[in-house]
Residue, then its C-alpha position, 0 to 999 in steps of 0.5 A: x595683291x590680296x589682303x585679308x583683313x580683321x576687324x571688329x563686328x556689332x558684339x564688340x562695337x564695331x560695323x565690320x561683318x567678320x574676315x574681309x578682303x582687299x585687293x590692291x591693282x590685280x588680284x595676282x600683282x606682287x605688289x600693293x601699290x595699286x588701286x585698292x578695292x574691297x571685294x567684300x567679307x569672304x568669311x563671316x565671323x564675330x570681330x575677327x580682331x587678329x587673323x594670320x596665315x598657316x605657312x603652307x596650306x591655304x588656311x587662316x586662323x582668327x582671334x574672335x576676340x569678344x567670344x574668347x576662341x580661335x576659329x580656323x577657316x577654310x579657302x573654298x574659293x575665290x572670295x570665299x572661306x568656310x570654318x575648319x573644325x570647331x573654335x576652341x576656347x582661349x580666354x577673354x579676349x583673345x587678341x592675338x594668335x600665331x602659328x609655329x613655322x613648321x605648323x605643329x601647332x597655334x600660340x594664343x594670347x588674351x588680352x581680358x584675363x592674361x592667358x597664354x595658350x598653346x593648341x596643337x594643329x593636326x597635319x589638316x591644320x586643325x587645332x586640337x585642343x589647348x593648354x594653357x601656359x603658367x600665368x604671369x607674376x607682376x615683377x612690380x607688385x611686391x608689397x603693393x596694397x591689395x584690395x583696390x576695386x577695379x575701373x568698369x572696362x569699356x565694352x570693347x577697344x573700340x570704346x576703349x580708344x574713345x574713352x582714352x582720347x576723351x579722358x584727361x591725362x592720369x585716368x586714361x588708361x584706366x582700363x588697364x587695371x584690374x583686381x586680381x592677385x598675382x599668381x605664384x610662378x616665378x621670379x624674374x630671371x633678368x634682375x641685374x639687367x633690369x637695374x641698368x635699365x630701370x631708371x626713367x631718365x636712363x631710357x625714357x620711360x616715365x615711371x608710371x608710363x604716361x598716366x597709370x593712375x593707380x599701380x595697387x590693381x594691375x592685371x595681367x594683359x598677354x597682348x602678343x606671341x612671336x616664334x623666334x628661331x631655335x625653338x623659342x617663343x616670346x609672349x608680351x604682357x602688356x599689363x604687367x610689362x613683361x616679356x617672357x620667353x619659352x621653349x619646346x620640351x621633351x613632350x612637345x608643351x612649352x616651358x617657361x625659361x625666362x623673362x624680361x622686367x620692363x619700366x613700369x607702366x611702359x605697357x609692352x605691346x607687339x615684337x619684331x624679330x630682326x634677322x641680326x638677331x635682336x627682338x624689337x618690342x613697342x610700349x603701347x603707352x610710353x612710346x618707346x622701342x627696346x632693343x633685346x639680345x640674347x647672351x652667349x648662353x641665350x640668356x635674353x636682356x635689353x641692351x638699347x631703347x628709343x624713346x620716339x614719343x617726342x611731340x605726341x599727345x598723353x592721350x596716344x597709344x603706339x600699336x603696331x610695329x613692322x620692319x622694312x623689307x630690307x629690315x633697314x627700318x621699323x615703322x610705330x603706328x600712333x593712334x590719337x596722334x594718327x601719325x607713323x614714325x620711322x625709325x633706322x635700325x643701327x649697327x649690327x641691329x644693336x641700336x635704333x634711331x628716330x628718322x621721321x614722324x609723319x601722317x598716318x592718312x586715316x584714324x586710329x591707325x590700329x595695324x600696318x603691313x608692309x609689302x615692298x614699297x608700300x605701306x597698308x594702314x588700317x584705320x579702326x575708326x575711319x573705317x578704311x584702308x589706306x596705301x602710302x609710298x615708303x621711299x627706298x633711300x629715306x624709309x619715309x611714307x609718303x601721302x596716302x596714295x589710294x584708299x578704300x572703305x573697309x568696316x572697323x578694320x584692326x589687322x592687315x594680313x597681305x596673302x598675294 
């Protein structure tokens, strides 16, 4: 099986040299259980940090994130990808992108200035353009002081995971915070469920997430979007715990219709979509998964949380969070701690419950894919990609069975 791999080049602190490729056994195996070899970097780039696939052709997209565009590229063979098109600007620090199902076009997020970007594709798969979407309001930024300087930011994440392990607790995710002034946009549209929900004894959460230091500079930080079933769309703030929803209108661009109000300095981070019907969101700092639902006028709201931090470090920060093949369980990656955490999903999808918190064989596991009974780790800060066994009972990864030297990797894109 082939895996593409994302990671950070000299421009953001890394040693990667753009898109990569791993192979696990023989490069046409449906599975990943093999051994694993890099076969080196198949499409040179400046810190490809997030790659995805388009649905049909044999075409990816990447988040540079240190330049602040989308780039697409090309398969021209075996090992090997050229650019399709130009790059088109997004914003700063754009981490993250993913492509609408029937390829109509990109959605993009900035992690450096809160941006969330909409790019039509052509029937080439080439982008065209961008509009950007209507910025976020701070749900809890009422009557907060404006004025407070901002932290100096790290140069990159890379630096950013080493500062926040290096810190001491309170001043860690200091990195988070800007100076900007909310921008007038909306108010929330999830006020009554919030209030069930926003009590840090209710659901887990601390109230300042595990060590915000100072709420009065808060910025905007769009981490993650996600194309659910019916023509919505779901972008992630971290920085201003949101999650918000959109939809298609009569000219193709998309509208804002409503959001979910996160605890405050939860930190939002990425989704799962789960076929029950429920979206799956991961806090980046206090360690929890939410539980969203629609009602039956699709209106969406949390209806459960799990809080599965018991036994981490204040310094850790949860990444990704992917389901099992079977969509029985959701594995939370740890960086600080190193460690995955299995979680069951309950019910009808409605509830979540912690199973097991294991090693994750590498450091800073920054993203993990799941390919049957394997789980791919890659390890930003070991400078590896590591393969554990999932058992099919338990859900439990077992020890690393193989891994491979791959430069500064941050995302796993499994291509077959």
């Amino acid at each position: 099986m082939r895996i593409l791999t994302g990671g950070y080049t000299a421009d953001m602190g890394g040693v990667g040299e753009g898109i990569g490729e791993v192979v696990a056994g023989a490069r046409d195996d449906v599975l990943a259980g093999g051994q694993l070899r890099f076969s080196g970097t198949v499409a040179p780039a400046q810190s490809p940090s997030w790659v995805t696939k388009h649905p049909t052709l044999d075409i990816v997209y990447a988040a540079l994130e240190g330049r602040g565009v989308v780039q697409a590229f090309r398969r021209v063979g075996e090992t090997a990808f050229v650019e399709l098109g130009r790059p088109i600007e997004a914003g700063e620090m754009t981490c993250h992108v993913a492509v609408a199902p029937d390829a109509s076009e990109l959605a993009v997020s900035c992690w450096g200035d809160g941006r969330v970007v909409r790019m039509p594709l052509d029937s080439a798969g080439v982008p065209r353009g961008r509009h950007v979407l209507a910025s976020a309001v701070d749900p809890h930024g009422v009557g907060e002081p404006a004025g407070a300087a901002a932290p100096e930011q790290p140069e990159s994440e890379i630096e950013q995971a080493r500062q926040a392990l290096r810190d001491a607790a309170g001043a860690e995710y200091a990195h988070l915070l800007g100076d900007e002034e909310p921008l007038p946009f909306s108010v929330s549209a999830n006020a009554a469920d919030l209030a069930l929900f926003e009590g840090a004894t209710q659901i887990g959460a601390t109230e300042t997430g595990g060590g915000e230091p100072d709420a009065a500079a808060r910025a905007s930080r769009a981490h993650q979007v996600r194309y659910l079933p019916h023509g919505v769309v779901a972008t992630v703030d971290m920085g201003y715990d949101l999650v918000r929803f959109w939809r298609h209108g009569a000219d193709g661009e998309l509208r804002f219709a409503q959001e979910v109000v996160f605890p405050r300095g939860s930190g939002p981070r990425h989704t799962v979509w789960h076929p029950s019907g429920h979206l799956y969101v991961i806090t980046e700092l206090s360690h929890e998964v939410f539980v969203l639902a629609p009602n039956p006028m699709g209106h969406w709201r949390i209806i459960s949380s799990l809080a599965f931090g018991a036994g981490l470090m204040t310094t850790d920060t949860a990444a990704e969070l992917a389901p099992s093949r079977d969509g029985a369980f959701l594995y939370a990656g740890v960086r600080g701690s190193n460690t995955i955490a299995t979680l069951r999903v309950d019910g009808a999808g409605e509830s979540i419950s912690a199973v097991a918190l294991v090693d994750a064989g590498v450091n800073w596991p920054r993203h993990h894919a799941i390919v049957r009974d394997t789980l791919l780790v890659a390890g930003q800060l070991s400078d590896e990609v590591a393969s554990l066994s999932l058992d099919d009972r338990t859900g439990i990864p077992g020890r690393v069975r193989h891994r491979v030297d791959v430069a500064s990797p941050t995302c796993l894109v499994p291509v077959r």
